[in-house]
C-alpha positions in Angstrom: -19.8 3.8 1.2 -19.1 0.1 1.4 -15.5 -1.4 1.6 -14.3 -3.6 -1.3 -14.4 -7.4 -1.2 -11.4 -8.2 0.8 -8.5 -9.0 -1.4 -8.0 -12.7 -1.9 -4.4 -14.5 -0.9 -2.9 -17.8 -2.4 0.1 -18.8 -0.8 1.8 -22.1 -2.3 4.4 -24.0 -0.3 6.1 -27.7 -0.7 5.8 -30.2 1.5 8.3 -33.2 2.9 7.6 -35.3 -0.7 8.6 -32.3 -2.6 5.1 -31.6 -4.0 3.9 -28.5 -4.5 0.4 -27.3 -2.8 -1.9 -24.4 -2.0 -1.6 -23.9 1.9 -3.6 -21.3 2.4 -6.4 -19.0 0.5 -8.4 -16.5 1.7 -7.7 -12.8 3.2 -4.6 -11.4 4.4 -3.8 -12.1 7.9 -2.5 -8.5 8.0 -5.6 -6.5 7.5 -6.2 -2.8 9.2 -9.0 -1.0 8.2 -9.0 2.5 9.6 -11.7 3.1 11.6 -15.0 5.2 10.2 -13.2 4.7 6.8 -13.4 2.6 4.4 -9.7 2.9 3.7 -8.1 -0.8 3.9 -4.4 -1.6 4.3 -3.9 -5.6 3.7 -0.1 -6.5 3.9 0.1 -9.4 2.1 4.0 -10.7 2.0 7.0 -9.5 2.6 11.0 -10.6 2.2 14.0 -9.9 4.6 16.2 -10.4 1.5 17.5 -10.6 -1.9 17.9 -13.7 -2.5 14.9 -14.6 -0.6 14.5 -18.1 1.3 11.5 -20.0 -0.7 10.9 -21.6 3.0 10.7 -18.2 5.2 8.0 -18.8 7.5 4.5 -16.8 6.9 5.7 -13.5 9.0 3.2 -11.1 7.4 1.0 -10.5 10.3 4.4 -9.1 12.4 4.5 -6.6 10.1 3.7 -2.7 11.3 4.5 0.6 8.9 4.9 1.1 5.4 8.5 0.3 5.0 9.9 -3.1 3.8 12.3 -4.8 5.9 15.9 -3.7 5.5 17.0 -5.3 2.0 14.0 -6.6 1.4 10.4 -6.6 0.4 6.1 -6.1 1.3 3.8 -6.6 -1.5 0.3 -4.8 0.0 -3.2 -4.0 -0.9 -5.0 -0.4 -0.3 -8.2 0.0 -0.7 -8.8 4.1 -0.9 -11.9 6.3 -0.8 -12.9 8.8 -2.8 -11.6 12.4 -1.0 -15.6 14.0 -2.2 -16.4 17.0 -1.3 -13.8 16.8 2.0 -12.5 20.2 2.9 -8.5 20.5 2.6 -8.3 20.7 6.2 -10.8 17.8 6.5 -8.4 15.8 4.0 -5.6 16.5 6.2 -7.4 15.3 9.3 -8.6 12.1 7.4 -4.5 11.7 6.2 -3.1 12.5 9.3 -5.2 9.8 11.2 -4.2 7.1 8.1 -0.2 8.4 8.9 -0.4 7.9 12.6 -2.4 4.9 12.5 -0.6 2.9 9.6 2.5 4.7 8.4 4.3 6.4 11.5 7.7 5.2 9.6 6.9 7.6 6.2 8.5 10.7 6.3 4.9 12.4 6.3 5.1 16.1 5.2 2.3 17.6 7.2 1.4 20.6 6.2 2.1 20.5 2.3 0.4 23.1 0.3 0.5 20.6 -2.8 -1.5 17.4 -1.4 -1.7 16.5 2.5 -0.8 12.9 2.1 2.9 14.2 0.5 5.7 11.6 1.7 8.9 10.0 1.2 10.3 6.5 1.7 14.2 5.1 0.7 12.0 2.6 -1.5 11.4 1.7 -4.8 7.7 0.9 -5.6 5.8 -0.7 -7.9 1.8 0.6 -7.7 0.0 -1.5 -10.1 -4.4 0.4 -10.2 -6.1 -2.8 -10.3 -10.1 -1.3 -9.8 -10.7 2.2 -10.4 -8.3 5.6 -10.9 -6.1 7.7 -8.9 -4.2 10.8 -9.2 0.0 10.4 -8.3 0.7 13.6 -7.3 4.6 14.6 -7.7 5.9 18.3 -6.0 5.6 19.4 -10.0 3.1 17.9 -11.7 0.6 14.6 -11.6 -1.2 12.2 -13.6 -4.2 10.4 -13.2 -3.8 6.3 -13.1 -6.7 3.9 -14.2 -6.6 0.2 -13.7 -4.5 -1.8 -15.9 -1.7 1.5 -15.0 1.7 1.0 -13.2 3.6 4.0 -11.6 7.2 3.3 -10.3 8.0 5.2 -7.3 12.3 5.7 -6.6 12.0 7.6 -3.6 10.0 10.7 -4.7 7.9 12.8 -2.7 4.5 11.4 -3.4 1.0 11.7 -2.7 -2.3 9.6 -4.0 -5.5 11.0 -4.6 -8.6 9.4 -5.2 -10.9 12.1 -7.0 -13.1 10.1 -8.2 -16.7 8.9 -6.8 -15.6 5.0 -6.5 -13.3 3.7 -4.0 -10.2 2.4 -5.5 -8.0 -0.7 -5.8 -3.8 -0.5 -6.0 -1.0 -3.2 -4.9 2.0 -2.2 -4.0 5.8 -3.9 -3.7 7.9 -1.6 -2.2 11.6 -2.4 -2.1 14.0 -1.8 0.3 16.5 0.9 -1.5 19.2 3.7 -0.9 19.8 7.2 -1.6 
């Protein structure tokens, strides 16, 4: 299976007249693609605070785990596979790698009989299913998600499956929060 087109990135800025401008467009600076997968994590911004300074310096590619800074923001892209015909213990191999390679700051609960990617952050988050459909999987119940659908996450346990036989697209902005 191929990986999707990288997802594009327009960053705008203002320069010493005061005119606005597009500085940069392409891919994320910030892109990990797990290896042997085609499971793609592109951090795109993020914000150290509420209010934010419009001049903050490009600091994406600093960026490590899947928590925002604290009181702030990270808007990212993830491109995920389709789990096939994986066994669950293959599914918690492939999970386990993603955890340890991307997310070692998610409170990752190994060995969940409900889903093996279940985890918790002290975030709020928007997932926004821009290209194909996932399943949100909640310790009671779940729901699939198709594009054009927007979960918000306040610090559930969580897990995302992708059941179907396409990979799929979903941005997240996750948000610095408190219990």
């Amino acid at each position: 299976m191929d990986l999707l087109p990288p997802p594009r990135r327009v960053l705008t800025a203002i320069d010493t007249e005061g005119q606005s401008y597009i500085a940069e467009d392409g891919p994320s600076p910030a892109e990990f693609v797990l290896p042997g997968s085609v499971y793609r994590s592109s951090n795109i911004w993020r914000t150290h605070a509420a209010p934010s300074d419009i001049a903050a310096p490009d600091d994406i590619f600093e960026h490590r785990g899947v928590l925002p800074p604290e009181h702030g923001t990270v808007i990212r892209v993830i491109d995920m596979p389709p789990i096939g015909d994986a066994t669950p213990e293959q599914r918690a191999a492939m999970v386990k790698a993603v955890f340890d390679a991307l997310y070692p700051d998610a409170r990752h609960q190994e060995g969940n009989d409900r889903s093996a990617g279940m985890h918790t952050t002290d975030t709020i988050d928007y997932a926004i299913v821009l290209q194909g459909e996932v399943v949100a999987v909640m310790d009671r119940d779940e729901t699939t998600l198709r594009a054009g659908d927007i979960l918000i996450q306040r610090g559930t346990a969580h897990s995302w499956e992708n059941r179907s036989a396409t990979p799929c697209r979903i941005v997240f902005v996750l948000i610095a929060a408190k219990r």
